[in-house]
C-alpha positions as CSV (number, residue, x, y, z in Angstrom):
1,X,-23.4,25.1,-8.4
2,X,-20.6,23.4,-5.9
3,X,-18.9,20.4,-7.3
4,X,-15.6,18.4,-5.8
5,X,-13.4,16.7,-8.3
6,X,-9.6,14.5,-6.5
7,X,-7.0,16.2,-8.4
8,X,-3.2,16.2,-7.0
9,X,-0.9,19.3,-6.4
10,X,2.9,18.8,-7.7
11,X,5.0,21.0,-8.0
12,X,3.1,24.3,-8.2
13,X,0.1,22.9,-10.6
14,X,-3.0,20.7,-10.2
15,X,-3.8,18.0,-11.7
16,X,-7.7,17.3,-12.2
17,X,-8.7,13.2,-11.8
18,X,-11.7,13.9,-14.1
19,X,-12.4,17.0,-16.6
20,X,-15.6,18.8,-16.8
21,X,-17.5,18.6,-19.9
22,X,-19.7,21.6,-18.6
23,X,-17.3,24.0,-17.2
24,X,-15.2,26.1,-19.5
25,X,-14.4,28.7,-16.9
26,X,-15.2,28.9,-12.8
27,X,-13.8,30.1,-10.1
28,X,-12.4,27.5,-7.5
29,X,-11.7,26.7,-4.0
30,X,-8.6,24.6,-3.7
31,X,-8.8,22.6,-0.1
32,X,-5.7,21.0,1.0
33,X,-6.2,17.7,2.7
34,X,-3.5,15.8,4.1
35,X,-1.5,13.3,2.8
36,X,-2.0,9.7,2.8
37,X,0.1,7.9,5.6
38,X,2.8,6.2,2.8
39,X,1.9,1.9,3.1
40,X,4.0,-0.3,4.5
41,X,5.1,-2.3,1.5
42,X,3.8,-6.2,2.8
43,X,6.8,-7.3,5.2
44,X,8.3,-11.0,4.8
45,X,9.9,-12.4,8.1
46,X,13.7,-12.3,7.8
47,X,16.5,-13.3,9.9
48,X,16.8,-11.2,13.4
49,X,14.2,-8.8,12.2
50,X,12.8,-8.9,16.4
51,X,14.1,-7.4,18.6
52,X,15.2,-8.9,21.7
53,X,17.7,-11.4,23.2
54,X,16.3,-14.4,20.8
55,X,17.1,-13.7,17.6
56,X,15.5,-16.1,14.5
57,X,18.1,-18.0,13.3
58,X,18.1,-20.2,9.7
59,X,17.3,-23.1,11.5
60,X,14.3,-21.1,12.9
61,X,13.1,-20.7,9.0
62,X,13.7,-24.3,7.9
63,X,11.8,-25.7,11.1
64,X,8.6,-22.8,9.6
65,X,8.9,-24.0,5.8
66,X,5.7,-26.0,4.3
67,X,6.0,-28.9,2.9
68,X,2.1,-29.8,1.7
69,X,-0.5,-31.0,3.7
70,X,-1.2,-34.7,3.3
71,X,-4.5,-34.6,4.3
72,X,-5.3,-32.4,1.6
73,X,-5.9,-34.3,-1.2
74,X,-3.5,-32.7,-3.7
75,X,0.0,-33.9,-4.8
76,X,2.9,-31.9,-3.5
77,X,5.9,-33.1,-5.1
């Protein structure tokens, strides 16, 4: 019988993502895969984050800001 279970190898030990009701003892094959690429946390524009000769300036921001849409029915104040 061959099954895979995820598990995660820290410091020295591995750490099963599931137990096996029907396996009190088995020999194993540990497979090393590599690691996820670590994800870019979601990036928010910010002043003179391009490179370049133009920078963004504040005024830049303000001029990008939203204000509602009036065509849209809802109240923005």
């Amino acid at each position: 019988m061959l099954q895979s279970i995820e598990g995660v190898y820290k410091n020295g030990k591995i750490q099963l993502s599931e137990l096996l009701s029907n396996v009190s003892e088995s020999r194993v094959i540990v497979t090393f895969i590599e690691p996820k690429k670590s994800q870019n946390p979601k990036l928010i524009m910010q002043v003179g984050m391009f490179s370049g000769n133009k920078q963004s300036t504040e005024k830049d921001f303000h001029l990008t800001e939203f204000h509602g849409d009036t065509e849209d029915g809802l109240d923005w104040s």
